[in-house]
C-alpha positions as semicolon CSV with decimal commas, in nm:
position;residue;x (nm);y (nm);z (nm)
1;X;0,000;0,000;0,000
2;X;0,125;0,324;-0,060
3;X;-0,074;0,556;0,048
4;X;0,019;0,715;0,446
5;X;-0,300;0,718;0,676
6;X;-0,374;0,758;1,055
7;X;-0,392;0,410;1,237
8;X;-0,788;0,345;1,179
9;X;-0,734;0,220;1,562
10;X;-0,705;0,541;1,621
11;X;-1,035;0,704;1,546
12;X;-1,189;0,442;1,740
13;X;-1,091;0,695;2,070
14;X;-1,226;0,939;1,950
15;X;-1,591;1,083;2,022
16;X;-1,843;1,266;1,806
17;X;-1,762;1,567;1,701
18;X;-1,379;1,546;1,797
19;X;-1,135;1,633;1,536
20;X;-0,777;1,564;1,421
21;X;-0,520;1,754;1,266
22;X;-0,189;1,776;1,103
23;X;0,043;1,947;1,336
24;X;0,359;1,927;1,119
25;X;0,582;1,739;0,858
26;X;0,915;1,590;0,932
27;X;1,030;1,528;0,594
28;X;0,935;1,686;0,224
29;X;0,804;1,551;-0,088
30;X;1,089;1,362;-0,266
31;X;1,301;1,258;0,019
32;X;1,355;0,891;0,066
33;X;1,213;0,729;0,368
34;X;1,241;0,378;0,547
35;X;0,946;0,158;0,664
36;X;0,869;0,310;1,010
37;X;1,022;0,629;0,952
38;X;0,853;0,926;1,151
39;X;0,657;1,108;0,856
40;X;0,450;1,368;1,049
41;X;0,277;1,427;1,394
42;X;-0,121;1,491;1,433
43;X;-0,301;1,598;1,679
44;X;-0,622;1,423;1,859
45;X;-0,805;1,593;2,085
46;X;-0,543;1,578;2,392
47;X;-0,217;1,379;2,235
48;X;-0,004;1,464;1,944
49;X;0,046;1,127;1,744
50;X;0,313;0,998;1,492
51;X;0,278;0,917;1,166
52;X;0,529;0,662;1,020
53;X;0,647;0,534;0,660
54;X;0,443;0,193;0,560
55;X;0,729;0,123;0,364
56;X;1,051;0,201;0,220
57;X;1,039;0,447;-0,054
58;X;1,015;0,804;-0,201
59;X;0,738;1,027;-0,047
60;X;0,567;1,131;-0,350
61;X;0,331;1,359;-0,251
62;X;0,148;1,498;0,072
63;X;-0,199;1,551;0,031
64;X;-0,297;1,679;0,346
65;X;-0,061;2,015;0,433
66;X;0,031;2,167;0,804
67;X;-0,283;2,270;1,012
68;X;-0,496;2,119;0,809
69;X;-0,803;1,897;0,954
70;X;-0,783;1,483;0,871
71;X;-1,110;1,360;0,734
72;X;-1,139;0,966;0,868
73;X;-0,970;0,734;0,626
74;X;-0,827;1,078;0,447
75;X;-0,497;0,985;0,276
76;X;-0,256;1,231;0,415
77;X;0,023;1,132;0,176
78;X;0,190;0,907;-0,075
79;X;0,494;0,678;-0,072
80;X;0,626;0,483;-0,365
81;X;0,806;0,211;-0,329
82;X;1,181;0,172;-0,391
């Protein structure tokens, strides 16, 4: 799979109404990353989460930018594999 997501697990905690959002990127669009790499870091409600690779490759595009609000099952960005 290549497309980056927040653990589905995830929005299990979550209640009605309460929101997520992309707090920041740790790497740019083109850089090569390895499987687990820290990606990014969202916030839910009262903890700031990480996002890692799903698999070694080049991060070919975010879709979701800094500050914005993630939609459940949103694809927040794109790795292709090496």
């Amino acid at each position: 799979m290549n497309d980056v997501m927040l653990d589905p697990h995830l929005w299990l905690t979550l209640e009605a109404g309460d929101q997520a959002r992309l707090e920041r990127w740790l790497v740019s669009e083109g850089d090569v990353v390895r499987a687990g790499e820290l990606l990014a870091q969202a916030r839910l409600v009262h903890q700031t989460v990480d996002i890692a690779a799903p698999h070694t490759g080049v991060l070919e595009s975010i879709l979701v930018p800094e500050g914005d609000l993630i939609a459940r099952g949103a694809v927040l960005a794109r790795v292709i594999p090496l």
